[in-house]
C-alpha positions, 0 to 999 in steps of 0.5 A: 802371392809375391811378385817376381824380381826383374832385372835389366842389366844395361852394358855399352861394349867396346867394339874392340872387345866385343868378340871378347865380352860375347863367350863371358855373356854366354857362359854368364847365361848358362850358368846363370839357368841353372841356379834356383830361382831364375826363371829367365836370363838372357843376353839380348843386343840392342837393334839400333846400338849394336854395342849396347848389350842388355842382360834380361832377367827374372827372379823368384825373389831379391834373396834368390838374386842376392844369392845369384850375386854372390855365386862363384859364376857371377864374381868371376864373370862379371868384373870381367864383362865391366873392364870389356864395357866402355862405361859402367854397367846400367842396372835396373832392379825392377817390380811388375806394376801392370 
């Protein structure tokens, strides 16, 4: 059996925009749970660093993903999340080893 996709998706948010930048996450997450293949996608916020802002995701499979990156939600949202971030976008693109 095929092991799932996981991805973390690391944002640094301005302070400023954060009241900006939560509604997008949101709708990102939403929509997002709809598509085939995603079997967990949240926003999740740091404890310690309130602005770092982590997307936790998992995929049936890197085509499933690919399609997902290609969505109208995705190009919409995200260029939009990137110009609200402090910095770019950490993105880690994971296999399950244990």
């Amino acid at each position: 059996m095929m092991s799932t996709i996981k991805v973390v998706a690391r944002f640094t948010v301005d302070r400023q925009q954060f009241d900006a930048f939560l509604p997008l996450g949101k709708e990102l997450v939403q929509e997002t749970l709809k598509e085939e293949g995603c079997i967990r996608y949240e926003l999740v916020q740091d404890r310690q660093s309130p602005e770092v802002l982590i997307m936790l995701e998992e995929w049936e499979s890197k085509s499933l993903l690919d399609k997902h990156m290609a969505s109208e939600h995705f190009t919409r949202l995200v260029p939009q999340l990137v110009e609200l971030s402090a910095a770019e976008p950490v993105i880690h693109v994971c296999k399950q080893l244990a």
